[in-house]
C-alpha positions as CSV (number, residue, x, y, z in Angstrom):
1,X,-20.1,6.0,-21.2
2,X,-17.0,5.7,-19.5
3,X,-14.6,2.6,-18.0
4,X,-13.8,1.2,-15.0
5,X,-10.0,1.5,-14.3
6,X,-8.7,0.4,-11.1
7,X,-10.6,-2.3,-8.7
8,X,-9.9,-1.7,-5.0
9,X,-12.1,-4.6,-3.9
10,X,-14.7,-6.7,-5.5
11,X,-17.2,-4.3,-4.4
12,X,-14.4,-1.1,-4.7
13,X,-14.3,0.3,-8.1
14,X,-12.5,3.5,-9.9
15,X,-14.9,4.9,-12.7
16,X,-13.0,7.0,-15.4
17,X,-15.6,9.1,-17.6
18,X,-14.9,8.3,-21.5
19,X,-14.8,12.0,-21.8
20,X,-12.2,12.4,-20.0
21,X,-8.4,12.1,-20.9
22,X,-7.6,13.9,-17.3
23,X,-8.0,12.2,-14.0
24,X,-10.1,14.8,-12.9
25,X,-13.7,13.4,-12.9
26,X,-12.5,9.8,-11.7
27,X,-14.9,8.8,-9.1
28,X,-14.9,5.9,-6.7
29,X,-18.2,3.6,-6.5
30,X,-19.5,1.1,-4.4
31,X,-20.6,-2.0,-6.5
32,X,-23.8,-3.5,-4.6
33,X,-22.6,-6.9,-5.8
34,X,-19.7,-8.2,-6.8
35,X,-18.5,-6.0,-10.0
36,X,-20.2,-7.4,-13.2
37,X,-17.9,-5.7,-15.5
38,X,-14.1,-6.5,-16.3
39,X,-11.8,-3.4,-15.9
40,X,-11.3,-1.6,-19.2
41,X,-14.6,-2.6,-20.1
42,X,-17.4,0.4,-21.2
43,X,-20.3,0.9,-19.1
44,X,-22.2,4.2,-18.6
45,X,-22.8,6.6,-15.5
46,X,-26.4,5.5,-15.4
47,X,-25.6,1.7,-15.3
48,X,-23.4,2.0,-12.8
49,X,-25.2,4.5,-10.5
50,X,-28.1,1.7,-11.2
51,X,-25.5,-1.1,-9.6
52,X,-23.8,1.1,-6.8
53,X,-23.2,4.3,-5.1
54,X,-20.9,7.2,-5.4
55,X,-18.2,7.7,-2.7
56,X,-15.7,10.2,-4.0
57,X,-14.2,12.1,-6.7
58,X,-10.5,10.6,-6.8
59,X,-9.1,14.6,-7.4
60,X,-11.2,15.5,-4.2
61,X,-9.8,12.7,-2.2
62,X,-6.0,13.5,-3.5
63,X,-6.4,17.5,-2.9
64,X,-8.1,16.8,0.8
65,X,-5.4,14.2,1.8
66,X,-2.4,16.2,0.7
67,X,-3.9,19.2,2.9
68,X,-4.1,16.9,6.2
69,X,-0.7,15.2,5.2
70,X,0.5,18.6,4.6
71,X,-0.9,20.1,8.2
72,X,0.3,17.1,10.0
73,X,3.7,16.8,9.4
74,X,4.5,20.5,9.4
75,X,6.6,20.0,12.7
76,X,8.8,17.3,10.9
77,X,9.5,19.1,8.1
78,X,13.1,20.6,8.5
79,X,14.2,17.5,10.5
80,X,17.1,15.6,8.4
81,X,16.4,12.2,7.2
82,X,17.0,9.7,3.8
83,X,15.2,10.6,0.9
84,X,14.1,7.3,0.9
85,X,13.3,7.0,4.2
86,X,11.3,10.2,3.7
87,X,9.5,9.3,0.4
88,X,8.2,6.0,1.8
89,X,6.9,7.6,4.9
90,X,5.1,10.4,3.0
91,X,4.1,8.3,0.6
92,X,2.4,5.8,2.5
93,X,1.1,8.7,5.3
94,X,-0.8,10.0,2.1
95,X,-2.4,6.4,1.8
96,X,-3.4,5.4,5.3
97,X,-5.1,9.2,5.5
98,X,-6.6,8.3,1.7
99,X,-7.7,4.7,3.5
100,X,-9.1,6.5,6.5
101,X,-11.1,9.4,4.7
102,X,-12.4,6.3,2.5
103,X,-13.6,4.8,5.3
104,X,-15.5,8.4,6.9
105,X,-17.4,8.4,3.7
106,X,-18.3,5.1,3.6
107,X,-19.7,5.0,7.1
108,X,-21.2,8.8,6.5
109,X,-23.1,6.9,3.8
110,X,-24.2,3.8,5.8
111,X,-22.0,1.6,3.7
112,X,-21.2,-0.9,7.2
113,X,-20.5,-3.5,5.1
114,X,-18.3,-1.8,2.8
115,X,-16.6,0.3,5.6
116,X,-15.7,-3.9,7.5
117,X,-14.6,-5.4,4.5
118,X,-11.8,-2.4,3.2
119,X,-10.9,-3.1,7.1
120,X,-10.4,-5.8,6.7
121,X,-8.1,-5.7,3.7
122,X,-6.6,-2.4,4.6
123,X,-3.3,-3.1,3.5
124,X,-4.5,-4.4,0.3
125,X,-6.5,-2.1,-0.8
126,X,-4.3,0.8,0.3
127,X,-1.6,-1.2,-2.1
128,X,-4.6,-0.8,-5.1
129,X,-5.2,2.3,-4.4
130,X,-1.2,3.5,-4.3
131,X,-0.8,1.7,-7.6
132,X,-3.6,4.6,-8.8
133,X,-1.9,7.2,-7.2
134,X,1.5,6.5,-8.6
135,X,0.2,5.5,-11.8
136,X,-2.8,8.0,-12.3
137,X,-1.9,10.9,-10.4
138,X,1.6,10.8,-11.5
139,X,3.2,10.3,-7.7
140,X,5.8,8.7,-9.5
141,X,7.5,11.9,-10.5
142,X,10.9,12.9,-8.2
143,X,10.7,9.1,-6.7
144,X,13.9,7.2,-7.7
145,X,13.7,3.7,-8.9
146,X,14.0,2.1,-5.8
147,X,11.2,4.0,-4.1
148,X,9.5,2.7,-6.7
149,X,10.2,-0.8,-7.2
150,X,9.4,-0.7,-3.1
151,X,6.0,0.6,-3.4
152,X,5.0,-1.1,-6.3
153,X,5.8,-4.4,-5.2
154,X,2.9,-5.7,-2.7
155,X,4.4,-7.2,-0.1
156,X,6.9,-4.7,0.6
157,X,4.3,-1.9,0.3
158,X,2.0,-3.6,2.6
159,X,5.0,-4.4,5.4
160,X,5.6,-0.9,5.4
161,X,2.1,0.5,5.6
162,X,1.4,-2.0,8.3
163,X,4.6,-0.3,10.0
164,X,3.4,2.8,9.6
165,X,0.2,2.0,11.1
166,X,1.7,0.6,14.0
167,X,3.8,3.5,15.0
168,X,1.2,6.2,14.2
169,X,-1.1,4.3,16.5
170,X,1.7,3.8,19.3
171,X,3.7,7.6,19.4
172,X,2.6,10.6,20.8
173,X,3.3,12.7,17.8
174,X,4.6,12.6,14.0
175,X,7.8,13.1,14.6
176,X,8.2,10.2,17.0
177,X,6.0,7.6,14.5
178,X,9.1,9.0,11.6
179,X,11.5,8.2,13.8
180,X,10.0,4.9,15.2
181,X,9.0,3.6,11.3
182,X,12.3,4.6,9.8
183,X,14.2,2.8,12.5
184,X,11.7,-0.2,12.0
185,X,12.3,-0.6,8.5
186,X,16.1,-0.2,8.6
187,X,15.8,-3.4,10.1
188,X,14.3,-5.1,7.1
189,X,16.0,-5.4,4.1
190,X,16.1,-2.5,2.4
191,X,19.1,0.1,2.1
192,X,18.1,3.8,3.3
């Protein structure tokens, strides 16, 4: 037996093994249909393998995206910058790379449909699935308040991914997209 915790999408569920009091063996399923169960409701491993498919252990998916984060923003590391500023960027970074290594999996496992609709609601989901993060993995540790209140509330979280998308897609390099997002958001209404 175990619960599900988190829903990403109505097909995008987080399964927590009742076993477990640890994080560790949380797993991320496709749901066939829509999900049949309520979160924080039991079901076992067997009924839900019956009604969906594996796509990643959530530990495997944190460990693998703080590697490529970690890689790719190696040249950026001594620059100077706001705490805040910094903790948004990495922060999110660590969610589009979570959102795009989602998405390899599901398309390595010929879930199209699955693979359009998180797409389609990247934002969204990436909001879901930094609410786990924070929440779950304990991200919140070292984040002051108002990082906090800024990722946790989903408008503001999914402004400022969408920002981040845009300038990773448009510079040349990480440093650039920093510089490029941290200049876009000073222009919203938040105090760096």
């Amino acid at each position: 037996m175990g619960t599900l915790i988190f829903e990403l999408t109505n097909n995008l569920v987080i399964f927590r093994p009742e076993e477990e009091e640890t994080t560790d063996k949380d797993t991320l399923f496709y749901i066939y249909e829509k999900v049949p169960y309520e979160i924080g409701q039991d079901i076992s491993l067997e009924e839900l393998e019956k009604i969906g498919k594996r796509i990643i252990n959530m530990k495997e998916l944190d460990v693998n995206v703080v590697r490529k984060a970690a890689s790719i923003v190696t040249p950026m590391v001594r620059k100077k910058g706001t705490v805040l500023g910094y903790r948004l960027f990495g922060f999110l970074l660590l969610m589009k790379l979570s959102m795009d290594t989602i998405l390899s999996y599901t398309y390595a496992k010929g879930l199209a449909e699955l693979s359009n609709e998180i797409v389609d609601s990247e934002g969204s989901v990436a909001y879901k699935l930094g609410q786990y993060f924070l929440n779950e993995l304990n991200y919140t540790v070292g984040f002051s308040k108002d990082a906090i209140d800024i990722l946790s509330n989903e408008q503001q979280f999914k402004d400022f991914y969408n920002i981040l998308v845009d300038k990773l897609e448009k510079a040349d390099n990480i440093e650039i997209a920093y510089d490029n997002f941290i200049e876009a958001i000073k222009n919203t209404k938040i105090n760096l």
